[in-house]
Jmol script that loads the backbone (N, CA, C; Angstrom):
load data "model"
ATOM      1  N   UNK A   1     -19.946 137.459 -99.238  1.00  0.00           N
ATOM      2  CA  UNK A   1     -20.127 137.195 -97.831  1.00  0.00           C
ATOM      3  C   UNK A   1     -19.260 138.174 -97.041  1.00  0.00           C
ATOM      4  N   UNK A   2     -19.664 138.421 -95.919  1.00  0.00           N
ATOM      5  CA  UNK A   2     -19.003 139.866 -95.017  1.00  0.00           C
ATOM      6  C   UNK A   2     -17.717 138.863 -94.496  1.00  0.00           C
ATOM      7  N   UNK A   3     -17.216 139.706 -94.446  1.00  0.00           N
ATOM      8  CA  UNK A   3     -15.693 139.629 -93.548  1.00  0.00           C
ATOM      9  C   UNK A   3     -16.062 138.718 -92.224  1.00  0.00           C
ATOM     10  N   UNK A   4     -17.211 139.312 -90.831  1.00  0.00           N
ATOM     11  CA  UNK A   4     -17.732 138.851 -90.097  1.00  0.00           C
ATOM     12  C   UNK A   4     -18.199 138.179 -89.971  1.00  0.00           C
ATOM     13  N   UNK A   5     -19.455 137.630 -91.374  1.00  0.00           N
ATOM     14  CA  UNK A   5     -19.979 136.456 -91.320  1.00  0.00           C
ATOM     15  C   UNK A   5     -19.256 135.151 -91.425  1.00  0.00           C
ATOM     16  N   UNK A   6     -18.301 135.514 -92.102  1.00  0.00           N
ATOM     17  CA  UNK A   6     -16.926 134.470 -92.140  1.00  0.00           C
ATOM     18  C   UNK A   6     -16.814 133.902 -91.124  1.00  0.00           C
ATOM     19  N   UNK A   7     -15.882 134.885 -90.068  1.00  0.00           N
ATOM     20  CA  UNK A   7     -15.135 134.443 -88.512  1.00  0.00           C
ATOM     21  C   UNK A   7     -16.609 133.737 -87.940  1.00  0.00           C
ATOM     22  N   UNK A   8     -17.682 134.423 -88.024  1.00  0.00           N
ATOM     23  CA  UNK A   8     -19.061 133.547 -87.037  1.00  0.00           C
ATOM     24  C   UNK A   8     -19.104 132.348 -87.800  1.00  0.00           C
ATOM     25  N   UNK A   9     -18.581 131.923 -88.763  1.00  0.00           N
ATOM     26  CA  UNK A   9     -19.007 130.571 -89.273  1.00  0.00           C
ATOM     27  C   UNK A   9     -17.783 129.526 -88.861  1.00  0.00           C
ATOM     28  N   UNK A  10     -16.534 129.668 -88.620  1.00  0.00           N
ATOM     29  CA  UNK A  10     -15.376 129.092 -87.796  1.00  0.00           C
ATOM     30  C   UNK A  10     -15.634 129.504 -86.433  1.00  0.00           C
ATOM     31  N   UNK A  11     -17.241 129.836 -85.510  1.00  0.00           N
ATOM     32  CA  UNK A  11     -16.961 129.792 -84.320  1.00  0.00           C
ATOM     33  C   UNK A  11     -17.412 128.471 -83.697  1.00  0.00           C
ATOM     34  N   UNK A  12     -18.075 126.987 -84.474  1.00  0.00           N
ATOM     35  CA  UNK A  12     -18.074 125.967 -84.206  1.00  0.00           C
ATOM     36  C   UNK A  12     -16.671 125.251 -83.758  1.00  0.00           C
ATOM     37  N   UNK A  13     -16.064 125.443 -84.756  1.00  0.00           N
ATOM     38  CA  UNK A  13     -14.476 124.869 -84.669  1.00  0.00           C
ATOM     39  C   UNK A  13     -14.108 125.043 -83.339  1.00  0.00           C
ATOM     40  N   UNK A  14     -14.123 126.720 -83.215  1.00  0.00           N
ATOM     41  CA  UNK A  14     -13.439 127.442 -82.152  1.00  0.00           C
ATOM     42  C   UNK A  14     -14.342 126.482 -80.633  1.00  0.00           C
ATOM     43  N   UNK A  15     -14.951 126.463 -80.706  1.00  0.00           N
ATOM     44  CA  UNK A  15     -15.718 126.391 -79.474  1.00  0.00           C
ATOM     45  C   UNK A  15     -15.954 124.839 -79.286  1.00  0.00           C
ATOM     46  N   UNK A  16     -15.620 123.745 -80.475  1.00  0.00           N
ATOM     47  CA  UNK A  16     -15.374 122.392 -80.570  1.00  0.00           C
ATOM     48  C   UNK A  16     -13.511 122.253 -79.745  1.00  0.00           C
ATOM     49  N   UNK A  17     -12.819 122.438 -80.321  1.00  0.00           N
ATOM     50  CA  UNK A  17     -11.329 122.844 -79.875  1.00  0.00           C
ATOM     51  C   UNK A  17     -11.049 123.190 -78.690  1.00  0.00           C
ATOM     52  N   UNK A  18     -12.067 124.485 -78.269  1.00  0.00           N
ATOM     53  CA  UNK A  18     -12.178 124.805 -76.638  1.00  0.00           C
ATOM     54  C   UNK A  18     -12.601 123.609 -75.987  1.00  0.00           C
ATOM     55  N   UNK A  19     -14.061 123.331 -75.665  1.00  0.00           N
ATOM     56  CA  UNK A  19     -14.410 121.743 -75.034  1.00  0.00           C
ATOM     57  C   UNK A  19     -13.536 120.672 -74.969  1.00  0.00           C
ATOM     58  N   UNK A  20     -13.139 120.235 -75.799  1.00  0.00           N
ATOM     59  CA  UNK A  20     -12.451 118.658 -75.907  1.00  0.00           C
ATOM     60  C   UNK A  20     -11.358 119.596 -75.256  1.00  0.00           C
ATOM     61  N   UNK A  21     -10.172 120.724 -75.280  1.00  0.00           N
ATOM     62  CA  UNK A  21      -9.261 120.793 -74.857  1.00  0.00           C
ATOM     63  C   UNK A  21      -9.337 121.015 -73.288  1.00  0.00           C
ATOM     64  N   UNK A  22     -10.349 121.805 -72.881  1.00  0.00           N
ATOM     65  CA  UNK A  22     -11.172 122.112 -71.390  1.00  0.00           C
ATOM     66  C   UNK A  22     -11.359 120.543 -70.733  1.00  0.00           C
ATOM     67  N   UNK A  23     -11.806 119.618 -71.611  1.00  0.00           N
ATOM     68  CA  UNK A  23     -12.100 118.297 -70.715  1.00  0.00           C
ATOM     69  C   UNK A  23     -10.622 117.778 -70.495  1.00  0.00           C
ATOM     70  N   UNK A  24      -9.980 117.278 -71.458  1.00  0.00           N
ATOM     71  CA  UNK A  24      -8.542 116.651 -71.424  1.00  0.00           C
ATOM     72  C   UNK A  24      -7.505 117.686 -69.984  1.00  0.00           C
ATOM     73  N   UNK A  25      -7.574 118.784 -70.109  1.00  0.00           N
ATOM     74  CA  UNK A  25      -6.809 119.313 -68.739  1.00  0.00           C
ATOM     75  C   UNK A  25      -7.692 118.934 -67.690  1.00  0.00           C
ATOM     76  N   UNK A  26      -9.054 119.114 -67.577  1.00  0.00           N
ATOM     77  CA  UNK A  26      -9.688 118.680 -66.340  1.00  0.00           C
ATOM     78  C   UNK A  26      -9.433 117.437 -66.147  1.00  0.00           C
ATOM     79  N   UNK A  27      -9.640 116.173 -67.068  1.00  0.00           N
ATOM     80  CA  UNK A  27      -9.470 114.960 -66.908  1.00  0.00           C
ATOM     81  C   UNK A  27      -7.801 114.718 -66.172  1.00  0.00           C
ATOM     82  N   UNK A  28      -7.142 115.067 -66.936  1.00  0.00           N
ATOM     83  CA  UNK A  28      -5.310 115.125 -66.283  1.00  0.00           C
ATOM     84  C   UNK A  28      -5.711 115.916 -65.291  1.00  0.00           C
ATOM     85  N   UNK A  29      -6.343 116.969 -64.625  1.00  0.00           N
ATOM     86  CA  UNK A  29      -6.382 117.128 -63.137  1.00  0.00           C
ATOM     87  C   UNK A  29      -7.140 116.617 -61.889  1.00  0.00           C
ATOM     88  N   UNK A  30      -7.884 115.890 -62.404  1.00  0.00           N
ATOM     89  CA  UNK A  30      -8.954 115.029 -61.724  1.00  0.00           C
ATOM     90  C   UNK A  30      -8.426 113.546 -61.652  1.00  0.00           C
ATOM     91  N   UNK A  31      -7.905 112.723 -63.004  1.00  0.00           N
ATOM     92  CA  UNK A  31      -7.292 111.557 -63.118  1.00  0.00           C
ATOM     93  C   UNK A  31      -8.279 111.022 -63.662  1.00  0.00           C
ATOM     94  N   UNK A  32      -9.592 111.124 -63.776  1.00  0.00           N
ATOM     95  CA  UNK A  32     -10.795 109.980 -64.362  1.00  0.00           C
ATOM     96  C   UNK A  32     -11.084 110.763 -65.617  1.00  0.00           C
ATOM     97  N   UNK A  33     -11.898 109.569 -66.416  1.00  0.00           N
ATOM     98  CA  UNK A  33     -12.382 110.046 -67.248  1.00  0.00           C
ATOM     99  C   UNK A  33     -14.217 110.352 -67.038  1.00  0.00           C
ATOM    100  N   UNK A  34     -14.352 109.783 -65.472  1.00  0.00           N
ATOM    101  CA  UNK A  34     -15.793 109.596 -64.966  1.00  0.00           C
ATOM    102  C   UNK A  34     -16.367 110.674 -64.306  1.00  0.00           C
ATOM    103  N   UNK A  35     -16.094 112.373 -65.167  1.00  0.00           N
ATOM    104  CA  UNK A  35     -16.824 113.303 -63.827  1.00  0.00           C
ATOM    105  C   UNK A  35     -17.574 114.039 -64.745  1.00  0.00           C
ATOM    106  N   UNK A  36     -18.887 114.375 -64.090  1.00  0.00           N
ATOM    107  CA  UNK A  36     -19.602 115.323 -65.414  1.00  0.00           C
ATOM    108  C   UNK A  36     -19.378 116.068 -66.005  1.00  0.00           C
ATOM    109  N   UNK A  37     -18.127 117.193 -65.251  1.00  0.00           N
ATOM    110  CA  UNK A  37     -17.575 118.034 -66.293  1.00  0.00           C
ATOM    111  C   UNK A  37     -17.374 117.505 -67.674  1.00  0.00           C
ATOM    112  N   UNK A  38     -16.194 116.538 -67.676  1.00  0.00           N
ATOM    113  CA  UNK A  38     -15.258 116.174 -68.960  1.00  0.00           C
ATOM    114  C   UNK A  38     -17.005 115.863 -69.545  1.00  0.00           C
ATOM    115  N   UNK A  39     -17.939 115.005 -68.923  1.00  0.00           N
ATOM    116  CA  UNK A  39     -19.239 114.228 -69.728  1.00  0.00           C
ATOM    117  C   UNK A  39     -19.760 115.983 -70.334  1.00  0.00           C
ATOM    118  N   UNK A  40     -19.838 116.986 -69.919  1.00  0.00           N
ATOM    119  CA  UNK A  40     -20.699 117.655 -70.362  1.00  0.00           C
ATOM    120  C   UNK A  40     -19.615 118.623 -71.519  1.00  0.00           C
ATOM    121  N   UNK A  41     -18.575 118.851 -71.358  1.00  0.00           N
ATOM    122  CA  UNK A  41     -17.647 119.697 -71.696  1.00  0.00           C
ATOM    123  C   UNK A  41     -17.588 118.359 -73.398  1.00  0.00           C
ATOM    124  N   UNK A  42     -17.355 117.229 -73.456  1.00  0.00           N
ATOM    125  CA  UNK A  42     -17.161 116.255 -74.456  1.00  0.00           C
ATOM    126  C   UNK A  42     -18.451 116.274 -75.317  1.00  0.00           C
ATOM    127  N   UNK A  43     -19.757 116.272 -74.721  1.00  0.00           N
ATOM    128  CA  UNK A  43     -20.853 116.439 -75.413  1.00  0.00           C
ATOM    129  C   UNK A  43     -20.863 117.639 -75.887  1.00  0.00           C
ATOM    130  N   UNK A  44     -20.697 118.958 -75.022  1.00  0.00           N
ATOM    131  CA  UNK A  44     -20.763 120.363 -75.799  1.00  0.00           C
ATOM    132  C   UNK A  44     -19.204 120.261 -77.025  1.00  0.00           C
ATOM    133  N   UNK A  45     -18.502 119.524 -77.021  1.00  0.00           N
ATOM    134  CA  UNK A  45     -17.710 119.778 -78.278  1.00  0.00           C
ATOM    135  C   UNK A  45     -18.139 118.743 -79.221  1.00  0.00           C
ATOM    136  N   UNK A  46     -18.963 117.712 -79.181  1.00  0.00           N
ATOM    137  CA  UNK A  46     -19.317 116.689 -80.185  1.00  0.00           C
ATOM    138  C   UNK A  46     -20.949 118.079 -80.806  1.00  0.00           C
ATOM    139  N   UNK A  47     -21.399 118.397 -80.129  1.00  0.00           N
ATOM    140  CA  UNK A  47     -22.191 119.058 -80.634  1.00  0.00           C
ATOM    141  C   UNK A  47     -21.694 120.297 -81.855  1.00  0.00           C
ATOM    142  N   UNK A  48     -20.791 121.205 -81.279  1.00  0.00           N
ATOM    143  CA  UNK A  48     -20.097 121.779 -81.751  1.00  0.00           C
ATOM    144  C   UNK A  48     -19.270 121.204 -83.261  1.00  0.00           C
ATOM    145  N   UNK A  49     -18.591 120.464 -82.949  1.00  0.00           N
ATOM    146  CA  UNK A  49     -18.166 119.377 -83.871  1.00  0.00           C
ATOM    147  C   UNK A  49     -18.820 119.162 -85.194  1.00  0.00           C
ATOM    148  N   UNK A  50     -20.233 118.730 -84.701  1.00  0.00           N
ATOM    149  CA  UNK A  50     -21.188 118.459 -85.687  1.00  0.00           C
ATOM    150  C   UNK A  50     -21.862 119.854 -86.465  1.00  0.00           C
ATOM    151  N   UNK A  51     -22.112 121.144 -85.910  1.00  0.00           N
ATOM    152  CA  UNK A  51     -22.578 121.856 -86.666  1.00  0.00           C
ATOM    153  C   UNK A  51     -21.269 122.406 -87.121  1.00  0.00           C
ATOM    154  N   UNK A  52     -19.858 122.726 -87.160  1.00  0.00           N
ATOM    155  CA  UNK A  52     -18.799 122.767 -87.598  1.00  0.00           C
ATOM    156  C   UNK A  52     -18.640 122.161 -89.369  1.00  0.00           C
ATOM    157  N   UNK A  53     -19.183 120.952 -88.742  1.00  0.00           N
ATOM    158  CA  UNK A  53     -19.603 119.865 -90.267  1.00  0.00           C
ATOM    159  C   UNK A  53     -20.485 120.509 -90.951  1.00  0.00           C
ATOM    160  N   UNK A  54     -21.310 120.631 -90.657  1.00  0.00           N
ATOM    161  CA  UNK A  54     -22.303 121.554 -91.056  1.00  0.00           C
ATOM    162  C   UNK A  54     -21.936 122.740 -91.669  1.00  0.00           C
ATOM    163  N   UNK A  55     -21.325 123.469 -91.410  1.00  0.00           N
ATOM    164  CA  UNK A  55     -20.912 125.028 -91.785  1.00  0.00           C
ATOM    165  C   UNK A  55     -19.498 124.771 -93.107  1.00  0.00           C
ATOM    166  N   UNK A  56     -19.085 123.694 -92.614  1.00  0.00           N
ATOM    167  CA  UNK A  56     -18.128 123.069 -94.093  1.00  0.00           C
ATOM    168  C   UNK A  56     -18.889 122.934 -95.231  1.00  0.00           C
ATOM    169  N   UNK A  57     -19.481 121.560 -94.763  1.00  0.00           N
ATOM    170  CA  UNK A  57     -20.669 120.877 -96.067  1.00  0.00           C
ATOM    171  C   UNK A  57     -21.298 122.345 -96.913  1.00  0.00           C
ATOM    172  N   UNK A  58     -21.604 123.941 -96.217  1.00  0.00           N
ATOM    173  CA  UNK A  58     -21.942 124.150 -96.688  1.00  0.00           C
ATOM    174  C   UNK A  58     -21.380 125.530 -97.177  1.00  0.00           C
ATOM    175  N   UNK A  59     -20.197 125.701 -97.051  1.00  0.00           N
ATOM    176  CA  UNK A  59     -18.952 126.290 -97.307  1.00  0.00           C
ATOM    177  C   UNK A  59     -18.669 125.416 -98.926  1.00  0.00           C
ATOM    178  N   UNK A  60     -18.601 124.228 -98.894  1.00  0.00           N
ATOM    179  CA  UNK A  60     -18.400 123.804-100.092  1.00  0.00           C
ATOM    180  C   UNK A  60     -19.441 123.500-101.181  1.00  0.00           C
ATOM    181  N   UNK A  61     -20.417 123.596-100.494  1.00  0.00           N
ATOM    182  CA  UNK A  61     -21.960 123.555-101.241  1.00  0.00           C
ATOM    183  C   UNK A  61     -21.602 124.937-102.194  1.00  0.00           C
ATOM    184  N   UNK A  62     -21.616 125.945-101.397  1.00  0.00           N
ATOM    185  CA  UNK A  62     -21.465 127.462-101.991  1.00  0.00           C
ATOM    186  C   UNK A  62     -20.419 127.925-103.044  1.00  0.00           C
ATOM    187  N   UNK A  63     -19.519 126.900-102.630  1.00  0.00           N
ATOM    188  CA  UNK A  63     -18.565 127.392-103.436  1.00  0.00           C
ATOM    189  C   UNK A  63     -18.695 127.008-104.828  1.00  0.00           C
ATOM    190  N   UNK A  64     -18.821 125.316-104.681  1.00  0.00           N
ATOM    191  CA  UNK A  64     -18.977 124.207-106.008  1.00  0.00           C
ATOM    192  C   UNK A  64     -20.427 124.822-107.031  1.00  0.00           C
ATOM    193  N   UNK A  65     -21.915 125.384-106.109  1.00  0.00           N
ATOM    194  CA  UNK A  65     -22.494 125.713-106.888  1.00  0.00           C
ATOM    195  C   UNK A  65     -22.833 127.085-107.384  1.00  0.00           C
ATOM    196  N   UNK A  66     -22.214 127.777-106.052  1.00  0.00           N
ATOM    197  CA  UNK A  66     -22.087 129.397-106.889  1.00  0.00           C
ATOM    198  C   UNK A  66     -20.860 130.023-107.399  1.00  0.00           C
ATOM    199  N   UNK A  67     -20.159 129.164-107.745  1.00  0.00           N
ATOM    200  CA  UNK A  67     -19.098 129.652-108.200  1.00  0.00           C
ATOM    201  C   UNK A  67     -18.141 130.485-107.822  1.00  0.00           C
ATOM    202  N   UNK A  68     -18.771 130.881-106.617  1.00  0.00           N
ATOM    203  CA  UNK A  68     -17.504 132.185-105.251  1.00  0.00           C
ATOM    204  C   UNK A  68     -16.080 131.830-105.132  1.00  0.00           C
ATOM    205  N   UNK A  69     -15.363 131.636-106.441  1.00  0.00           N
ATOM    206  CA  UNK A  69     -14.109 131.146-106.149  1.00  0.00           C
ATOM    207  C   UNK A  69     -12.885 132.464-105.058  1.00  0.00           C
ATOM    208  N   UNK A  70     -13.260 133.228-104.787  1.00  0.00           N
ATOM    209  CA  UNK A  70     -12.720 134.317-103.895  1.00  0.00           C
ATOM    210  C   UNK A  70     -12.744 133.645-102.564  1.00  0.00           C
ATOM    211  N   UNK A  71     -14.015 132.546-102.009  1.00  0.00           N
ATOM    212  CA  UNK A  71     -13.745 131.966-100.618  1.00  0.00           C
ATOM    213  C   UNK A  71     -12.858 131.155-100.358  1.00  0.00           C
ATOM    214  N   UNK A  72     -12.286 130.486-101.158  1.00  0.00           N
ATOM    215  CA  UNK A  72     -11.516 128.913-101.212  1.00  0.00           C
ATOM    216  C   UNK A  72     -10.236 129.376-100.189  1.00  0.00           C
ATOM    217  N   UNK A  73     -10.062 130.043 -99.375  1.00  0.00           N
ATOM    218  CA  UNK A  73      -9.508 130.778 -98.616  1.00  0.00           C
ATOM    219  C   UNK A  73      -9.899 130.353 -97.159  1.00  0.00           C
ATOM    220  N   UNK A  74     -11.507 130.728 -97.192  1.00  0.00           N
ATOM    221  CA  UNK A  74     -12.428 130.317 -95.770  1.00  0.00           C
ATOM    222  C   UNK A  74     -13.170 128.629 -95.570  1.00  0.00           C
ATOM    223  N   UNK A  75     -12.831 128.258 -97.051  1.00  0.00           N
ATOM    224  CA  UNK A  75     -13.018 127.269 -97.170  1.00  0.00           C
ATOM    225  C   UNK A  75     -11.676 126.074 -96.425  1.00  0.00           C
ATOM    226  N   UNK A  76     -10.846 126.540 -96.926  1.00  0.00           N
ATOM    227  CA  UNK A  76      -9.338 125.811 -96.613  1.00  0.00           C
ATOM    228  C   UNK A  76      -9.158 126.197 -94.710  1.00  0.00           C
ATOM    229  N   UNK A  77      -9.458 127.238 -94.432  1.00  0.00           N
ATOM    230  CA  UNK A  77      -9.660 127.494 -92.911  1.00  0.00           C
ATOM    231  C   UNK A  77     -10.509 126.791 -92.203  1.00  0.00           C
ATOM    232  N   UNK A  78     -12.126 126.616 -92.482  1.00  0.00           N
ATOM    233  CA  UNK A  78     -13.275 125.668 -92.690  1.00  0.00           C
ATOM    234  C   UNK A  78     -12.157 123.893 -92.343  1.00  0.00           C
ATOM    235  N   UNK A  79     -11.658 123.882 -93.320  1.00  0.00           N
ATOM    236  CA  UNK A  79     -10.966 122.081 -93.639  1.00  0.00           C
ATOM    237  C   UNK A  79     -10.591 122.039 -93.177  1.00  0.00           C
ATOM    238  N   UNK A  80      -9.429 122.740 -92.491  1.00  0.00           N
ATOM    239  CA  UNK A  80      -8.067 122.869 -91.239  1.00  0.00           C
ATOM    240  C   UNK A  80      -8.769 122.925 -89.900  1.00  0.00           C
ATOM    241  N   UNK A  81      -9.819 123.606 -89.338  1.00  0.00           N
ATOM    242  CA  UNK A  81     -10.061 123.376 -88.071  1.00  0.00           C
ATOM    243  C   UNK A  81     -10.927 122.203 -87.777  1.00  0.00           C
ATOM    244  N   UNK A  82     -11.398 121.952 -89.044  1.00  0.00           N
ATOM    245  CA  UNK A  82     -12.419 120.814 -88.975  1.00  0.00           C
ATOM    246  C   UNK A  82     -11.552 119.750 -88.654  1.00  0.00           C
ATOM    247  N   UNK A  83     -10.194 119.376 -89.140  1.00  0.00           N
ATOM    248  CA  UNK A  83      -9.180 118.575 -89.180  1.00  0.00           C
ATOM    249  C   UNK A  83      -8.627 118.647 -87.588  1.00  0.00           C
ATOM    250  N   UNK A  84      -8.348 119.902 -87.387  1.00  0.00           N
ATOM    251  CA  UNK A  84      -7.848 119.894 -85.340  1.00  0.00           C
ATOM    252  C   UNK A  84      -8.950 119.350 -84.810  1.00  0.00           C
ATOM    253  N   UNK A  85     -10.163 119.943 -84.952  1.00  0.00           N
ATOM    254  CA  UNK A  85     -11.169 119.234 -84.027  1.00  0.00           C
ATOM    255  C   UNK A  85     -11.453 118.103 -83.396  1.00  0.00           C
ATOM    256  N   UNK A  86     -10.997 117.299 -85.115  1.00  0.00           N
ATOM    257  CA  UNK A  86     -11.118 115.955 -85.155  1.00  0.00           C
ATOM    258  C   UNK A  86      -9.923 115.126 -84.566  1.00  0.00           C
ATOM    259  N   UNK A  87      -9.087 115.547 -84.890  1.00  0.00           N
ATOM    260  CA  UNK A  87      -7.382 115.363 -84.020  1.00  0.00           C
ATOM    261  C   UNK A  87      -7.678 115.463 -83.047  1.00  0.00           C
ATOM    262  N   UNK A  88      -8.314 116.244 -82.338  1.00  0.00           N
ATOM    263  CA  UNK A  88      -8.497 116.668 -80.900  1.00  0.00           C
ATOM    264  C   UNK A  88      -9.460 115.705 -80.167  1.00  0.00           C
ATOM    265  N   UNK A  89     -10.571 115.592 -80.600  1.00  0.00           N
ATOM    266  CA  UNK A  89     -11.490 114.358 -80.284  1.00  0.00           C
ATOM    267  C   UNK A  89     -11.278 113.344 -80.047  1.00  0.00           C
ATOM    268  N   UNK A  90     -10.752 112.443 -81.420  1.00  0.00           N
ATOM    269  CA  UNK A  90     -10.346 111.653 -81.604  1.00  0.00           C
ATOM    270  C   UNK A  90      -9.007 110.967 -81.097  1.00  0.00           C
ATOM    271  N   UNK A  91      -7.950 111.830 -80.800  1.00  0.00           N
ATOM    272  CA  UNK A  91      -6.654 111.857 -80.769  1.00  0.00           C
ATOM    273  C   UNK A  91      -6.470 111.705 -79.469  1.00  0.00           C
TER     274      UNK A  91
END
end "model"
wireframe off; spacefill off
backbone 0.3
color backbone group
């Protein structure tokens, strides 16, 4: 797998991490949790979120059945942002 195709496959994370963190400062500058921003900015990172999952599940699909033990690298990067995301969401 290219060097590049790598970083484009952690740009779910990236762009899950952005949203939820974009709503939480708007929300602390607004005071509600009731304005469409945070509603649209929270949905674009649950979306994000989810194909994130996606790009794991199949980060480890690849690895377990093709044997690419050289990724377990992008894989462990893959687990770690998947882990902030979810901290971030959730948290």
């Amino acid at each position: 797998m290219k060097h590049t195709t790598q970083l484009w496959l952690l740009s779910p994370h990236a762009v899950s991490v952005v949203c939820f963190a974009a709503a939480f400062v708007w929300i602390m500058q607004v005071g509600t949790n009731r304005s469409m921003p945070d509603l649209y900015l929270g949905i674009t990172g649950f979306v994000a979120l989810g194909v994130a999952l996606l790009t794991t599940i199949a980060g480890i699909v690849i690895i377990f059945r093709y044997g690419v033990g050289r990724h377990w690298p992008w894989l462990l990067a893959h687990l770690a942002a998947l882990v902030l995301a979810l901290a971030i969401a959730f948290g």
